[in-house]
VODO-509581 format. One record per atom (N, C-alpha, C): x, y, z. Coordinates in steps of 0.05 Angstrom, whole numbers, plus 5000, padded with zeros to 4 digits. Atoms other than C-alpha are relative to their C-alpha. Layout:
<nodes>
XYZ...
</nodes>
This chain:
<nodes>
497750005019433053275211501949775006498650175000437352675200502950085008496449834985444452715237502349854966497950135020449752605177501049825008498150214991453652055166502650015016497849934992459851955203501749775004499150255002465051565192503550105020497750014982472251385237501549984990497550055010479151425212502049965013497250044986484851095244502050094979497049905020491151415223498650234984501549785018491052095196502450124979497550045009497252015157499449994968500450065030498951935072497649904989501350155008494051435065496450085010501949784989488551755114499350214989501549665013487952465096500350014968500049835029490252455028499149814989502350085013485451965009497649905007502350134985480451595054498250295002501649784988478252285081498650154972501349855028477352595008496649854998502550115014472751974983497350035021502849994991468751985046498950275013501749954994467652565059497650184973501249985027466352744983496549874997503350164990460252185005497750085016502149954983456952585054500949915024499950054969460352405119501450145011498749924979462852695171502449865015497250224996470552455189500750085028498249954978473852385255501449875002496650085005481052235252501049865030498250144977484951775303503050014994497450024997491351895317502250145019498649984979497352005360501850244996498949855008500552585330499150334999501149744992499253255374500050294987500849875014500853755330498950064964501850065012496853505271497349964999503049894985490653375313498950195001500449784999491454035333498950224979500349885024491354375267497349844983502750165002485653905246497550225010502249904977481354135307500250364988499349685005483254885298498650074966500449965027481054915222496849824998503250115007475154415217500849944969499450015024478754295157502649894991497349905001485554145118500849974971499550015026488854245055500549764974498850325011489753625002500650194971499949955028493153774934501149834976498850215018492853384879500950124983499449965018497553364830501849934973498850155027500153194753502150174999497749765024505853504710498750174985501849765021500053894681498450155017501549964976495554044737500950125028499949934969495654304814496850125003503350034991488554194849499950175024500350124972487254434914497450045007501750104994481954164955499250015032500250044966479854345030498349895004501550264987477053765062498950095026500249874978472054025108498049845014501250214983467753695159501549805022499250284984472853315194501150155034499449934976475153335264502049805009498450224990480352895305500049985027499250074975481452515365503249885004497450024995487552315405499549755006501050215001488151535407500249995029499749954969490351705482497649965011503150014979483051825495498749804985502450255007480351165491497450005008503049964986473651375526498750194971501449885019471951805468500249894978500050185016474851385413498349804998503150235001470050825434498250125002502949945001464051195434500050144980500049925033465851475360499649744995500650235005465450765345498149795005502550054988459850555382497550164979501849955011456651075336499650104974499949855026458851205272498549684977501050115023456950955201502349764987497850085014463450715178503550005008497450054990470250585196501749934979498650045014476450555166503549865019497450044989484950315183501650164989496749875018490750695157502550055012497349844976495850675208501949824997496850075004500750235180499149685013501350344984499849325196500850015025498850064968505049365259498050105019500949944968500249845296496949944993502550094998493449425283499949945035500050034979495849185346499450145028501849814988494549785383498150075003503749944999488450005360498049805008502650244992485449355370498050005026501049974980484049495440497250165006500449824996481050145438496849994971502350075012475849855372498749795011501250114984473949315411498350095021502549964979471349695466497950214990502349955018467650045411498349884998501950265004464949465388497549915021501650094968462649215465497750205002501849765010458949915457497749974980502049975022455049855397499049685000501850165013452949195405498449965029503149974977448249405469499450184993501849795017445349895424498249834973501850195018438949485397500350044963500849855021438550045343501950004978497749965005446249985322499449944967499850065030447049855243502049744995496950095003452349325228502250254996498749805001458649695221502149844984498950015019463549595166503550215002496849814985471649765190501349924968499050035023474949855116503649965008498250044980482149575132501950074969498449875027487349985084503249955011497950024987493749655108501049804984498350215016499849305064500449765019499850354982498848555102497949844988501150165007496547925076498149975021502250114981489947675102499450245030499649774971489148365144497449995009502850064978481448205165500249795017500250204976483247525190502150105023498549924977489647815227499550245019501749804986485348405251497749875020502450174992479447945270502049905030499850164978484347565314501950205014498849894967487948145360496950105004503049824985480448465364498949775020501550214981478047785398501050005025498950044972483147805452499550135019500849824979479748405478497049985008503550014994471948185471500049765010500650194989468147875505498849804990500550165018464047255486497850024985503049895021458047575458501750204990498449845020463648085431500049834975497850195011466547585396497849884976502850025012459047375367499550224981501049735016457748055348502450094977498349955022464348155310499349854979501050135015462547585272497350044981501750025016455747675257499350224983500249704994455448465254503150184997498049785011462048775233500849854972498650075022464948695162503050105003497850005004472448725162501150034973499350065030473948875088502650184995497749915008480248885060500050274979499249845019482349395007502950114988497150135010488049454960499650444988498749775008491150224959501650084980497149865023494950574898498650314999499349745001493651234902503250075014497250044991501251494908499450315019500149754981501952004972503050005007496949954995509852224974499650095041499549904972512252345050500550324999500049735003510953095061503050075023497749934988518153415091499550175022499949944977519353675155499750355002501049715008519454455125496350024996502650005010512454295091498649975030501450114990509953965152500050205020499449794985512554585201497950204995500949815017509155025159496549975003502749955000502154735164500449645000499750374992502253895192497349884990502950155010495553715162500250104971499049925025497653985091500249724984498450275011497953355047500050054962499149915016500753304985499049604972501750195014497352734925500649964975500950075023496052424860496850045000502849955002488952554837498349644991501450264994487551764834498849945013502750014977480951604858498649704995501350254998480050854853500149885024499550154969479350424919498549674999502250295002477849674903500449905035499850164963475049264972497649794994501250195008473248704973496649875004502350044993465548574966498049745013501150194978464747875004500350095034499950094973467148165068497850255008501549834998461448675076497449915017502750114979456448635135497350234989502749824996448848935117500150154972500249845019448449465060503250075000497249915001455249595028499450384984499349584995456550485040500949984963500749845031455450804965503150285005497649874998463451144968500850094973498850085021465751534921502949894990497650165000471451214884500549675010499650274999470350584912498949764991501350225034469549934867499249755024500250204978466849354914500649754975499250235026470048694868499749775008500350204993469147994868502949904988497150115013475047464858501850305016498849734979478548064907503349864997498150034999485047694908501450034972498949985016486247764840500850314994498649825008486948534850501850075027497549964980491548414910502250044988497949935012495248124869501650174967500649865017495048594813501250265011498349774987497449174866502649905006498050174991503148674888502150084988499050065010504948504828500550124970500149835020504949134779500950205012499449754983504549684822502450085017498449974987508949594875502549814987496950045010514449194832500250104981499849765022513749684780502050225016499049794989516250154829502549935015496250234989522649644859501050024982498349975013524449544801501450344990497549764994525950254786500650185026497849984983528750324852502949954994497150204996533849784849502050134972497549935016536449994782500150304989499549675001534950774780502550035023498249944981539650684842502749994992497350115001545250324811500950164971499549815021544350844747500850305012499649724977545251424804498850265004502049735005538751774800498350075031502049964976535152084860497649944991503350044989527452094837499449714975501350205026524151584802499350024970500249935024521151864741502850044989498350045018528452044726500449744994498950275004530951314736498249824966502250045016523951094690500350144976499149955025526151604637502649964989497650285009532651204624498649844987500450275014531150784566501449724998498850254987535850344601498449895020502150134975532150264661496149924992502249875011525450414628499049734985500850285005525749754584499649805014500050304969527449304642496849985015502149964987521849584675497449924981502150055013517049484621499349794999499550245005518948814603499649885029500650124973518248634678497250085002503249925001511148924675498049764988500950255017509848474616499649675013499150284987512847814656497249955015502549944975507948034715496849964997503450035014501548164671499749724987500250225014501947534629500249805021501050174983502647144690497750065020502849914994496547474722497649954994501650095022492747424661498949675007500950314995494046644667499149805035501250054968492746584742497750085001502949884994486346984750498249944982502350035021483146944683499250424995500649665011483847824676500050034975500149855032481848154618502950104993497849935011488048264579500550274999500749775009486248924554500450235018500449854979484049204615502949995025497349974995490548974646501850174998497549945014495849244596498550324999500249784991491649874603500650145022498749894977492549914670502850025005496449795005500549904665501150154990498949725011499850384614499550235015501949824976495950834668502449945017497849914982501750664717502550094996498049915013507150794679500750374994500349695001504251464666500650225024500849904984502751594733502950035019497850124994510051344755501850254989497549745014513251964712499350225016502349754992508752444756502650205019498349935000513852894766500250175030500949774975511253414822499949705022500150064979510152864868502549835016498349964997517152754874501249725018499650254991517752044901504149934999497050025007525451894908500649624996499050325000528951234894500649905022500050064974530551184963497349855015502750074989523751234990498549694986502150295014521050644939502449765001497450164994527850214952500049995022498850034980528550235019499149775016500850204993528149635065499549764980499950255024529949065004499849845016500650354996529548525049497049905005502450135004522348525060498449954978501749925025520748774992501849744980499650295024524548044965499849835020500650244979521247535020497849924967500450265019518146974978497850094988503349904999511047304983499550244988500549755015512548054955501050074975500649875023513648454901501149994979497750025016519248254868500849674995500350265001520047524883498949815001503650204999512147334891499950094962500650075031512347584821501449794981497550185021518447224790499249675006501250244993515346604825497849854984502650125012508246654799501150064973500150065032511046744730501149764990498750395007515446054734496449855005502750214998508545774763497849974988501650075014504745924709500750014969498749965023509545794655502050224985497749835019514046424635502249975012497349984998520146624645500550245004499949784984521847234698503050094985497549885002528047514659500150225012499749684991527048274674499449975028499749964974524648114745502549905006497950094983530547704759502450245006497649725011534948324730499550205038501049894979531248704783499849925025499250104978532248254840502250035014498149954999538948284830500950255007500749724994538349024831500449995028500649884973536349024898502249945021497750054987541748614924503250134999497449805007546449104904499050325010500749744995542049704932501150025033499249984970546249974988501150285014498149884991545650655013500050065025498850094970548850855076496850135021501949984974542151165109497849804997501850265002537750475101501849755019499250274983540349995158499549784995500050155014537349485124501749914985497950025025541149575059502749905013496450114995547749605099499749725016499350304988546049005144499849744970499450185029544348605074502649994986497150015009551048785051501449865013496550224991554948545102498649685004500750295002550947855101501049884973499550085033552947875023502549944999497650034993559647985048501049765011500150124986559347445093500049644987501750305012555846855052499850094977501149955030554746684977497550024999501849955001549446954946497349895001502750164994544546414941499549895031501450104976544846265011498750315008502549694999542547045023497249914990503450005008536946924980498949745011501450174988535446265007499350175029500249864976535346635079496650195003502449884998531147165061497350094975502250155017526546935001499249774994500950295001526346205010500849964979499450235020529346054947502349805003498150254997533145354945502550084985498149925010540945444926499049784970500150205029541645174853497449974986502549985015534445214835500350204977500449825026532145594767500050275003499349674990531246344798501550035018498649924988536046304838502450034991497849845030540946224783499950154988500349925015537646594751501250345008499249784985539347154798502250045012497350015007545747014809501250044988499549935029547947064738499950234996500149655002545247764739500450165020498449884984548047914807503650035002498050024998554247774792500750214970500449935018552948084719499950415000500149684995551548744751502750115009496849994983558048674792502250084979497749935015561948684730500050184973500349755024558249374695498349844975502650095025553248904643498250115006502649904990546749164644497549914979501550165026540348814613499150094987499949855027539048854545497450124997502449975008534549264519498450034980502350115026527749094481497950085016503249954993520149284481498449884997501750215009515448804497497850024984502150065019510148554459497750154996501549994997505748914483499350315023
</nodes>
């Protein structure tokens, strides 16, 4: 009898249990969880199981995910010899702590590649960071040796993958109550990218293997996650706790559309995407964005503005690529502005951004911490509507084209 598949999960967290673990083990595998969080393990181990529930404004699913088991990343002697012998691997523990685990997959690795019989092995890397296989690739090297270092190369695939299933942070009652409990959208897509794949690419469900992969990076970047800034920044400054309310504001609600629009149309002309299939998909997030039960707050999708407007993300990589391929970012800029005005008192971020706002005019802020040049085109342009917000305007509203 054939031993099932079995695949590794770092991180057994939002992104972990309430989706990696569904699709694979929906596939036929067998899951063992990594992570550092003792009474979640615990309840894991104890059950052989744990609850996932997906759910709409129309719907409530639930779903016990059974097969899985967990380790403690503490025990690195058993962690590497899950890795030494599984089918499949995955990341979910957030980019800062790649750095940790690196150690402890590496001497996996060292493992499975003095096993003649080994398969390539395929680590699916589900973490918000640019270029996360090459910056994965290079803390795993520091720990192999030089036929490691060979074998990563020839014999592991590192493949990225671009997350939107939305998993709200489950509360400290919920999590008392039962810590492996997770709480979902029933979104079951998982694009990854199909060049970085060593040997036979794993038959998952839900997962789309794509070519041209950067174009649905940026596509999560630059829809998804500034779909959801923007109604932060100005559900905040309208004075709504959850999102869907802020989103059903046909104040906020146009801005947001119309910044959707900006986003797709410069997409469209960067990548070469089907139009269609696009403007479907923001109708699909939009929808999914009102989802009322899963209770996302404005806080939670606002918080930390200064990374979420560095030159490269979600709000000011879009307003960028739409000057660079000809439009004109009105509604993002609206929304930029937004953010620089999002300030509440439990986000240390927010308040240290304030008092720099306090401190310095506004375009040197944004020069600071988005690279834009004072006096340039979006940076006026954001100015104008930071200062615009300052004095109760609010942008106009219209329905795009489209």
């Amino acid at each position: 009898m054939a031993r099932p598949h079995l695949a590794v999960i770092f991180g057994a967290g939002n992104v972990g249990r309430g989706f990696l673990g569904q699709l694979f083990t929906e596939s036929g595998y067998r899951v063992i969880f990594v992570d550092v969080v003792e009474p979640l393990l615990r309840a894991i181990n104890e059950r052989g199981s744990y609850t996932l529930e997906l759910v709409t404004d129309e719907m409530v699913q639930k779903h016990e995910i059974g097969g899985v088991s967990a380790l403690s990343s503490r025990d690195t002697d058993s962690v590497a010899e899950a890795i030494a012998r599984c089918d499949l691997a995955a990341t979910a523990v957030g980019a800062g702590v790649l750095l940790r685990i690196a150690p402890v997959v590496a001497a996996g690795l060292e493992r499975r590649r003095k096993d003649a019989k080994a398969e390539p092995l395929n680590i699916i890397i589900c973490e918000n960071l640019k270029d996360a296989p090459g910056v994965f690739a290079g803390l795993l090297r520091e720990h192999l040796s030089a036929d490691g270092r060979r074998y990563l190369e020839e014999s592991v695939g590192l493949v990225d993958a671009v997350i939107s299933r939305m998993v709200p942070i489950m509360s400290e009652e919920v999590a008392s109550r039962d810590p492996s409990f997770i709480l979902a959208e029933p979104y079951k897509v998982l694009p990854v990218n199909r060049s970085r794949f060593r040997g036979e690419i794993p038959r998952i469900v839900g997962m789309e293997p794509r070519d041209n992969f950067v174009a649905f990076v940026d596509r999560k970047l630059y829809t998804h996650n500034a779909g959801h800034a923007m109604i932060a920044y100005l559900g905040y400054l309208r004075g709504y706790t959850y999102g869907y309310e802020a989103l059903d504001d046909s104040r906020v609600g146009s801005v947001v559309r119309r910044a959707l629009h900006e986003s797709s149309e410069a997409l469209i002309r960067r990548h070469g995407m089907d139009a269609d299939e696009q403007y479907e998909h923001v109708a699909d997030l939009l929808r999914r964005f009102r989802n009322r039960r899963l209770g996302d707050t404005v806080f939670r999708l606002g918080r930390d503005p200064v990374r979420k407007l560095a030159s490269n993300d979600r709000l000011v990589g879009a307003a960028l690529l739409v000057l660079e391929t000809g439009g004109e970012p009105d509604a993002l800029s609206w929304g930029i502005a937004a953010a620089l005005r999002f300030d509440p008192a439990e986000d240390p971020v927010s308040q240290d951004l304030q008092g720099r706002l306090s401190r310095a005019p506004v375009e040197a802020v944004l020069s600071e911490i988005s690279g834009l040049e004072p006096g340039g085109r979006l940076s006026r342009m954001i100015v104008e509507r930071y200062q615009a917000l300052g004095s109760g305007q609010w942008p106009p509203t219209s329905v795009p084209e489209r």
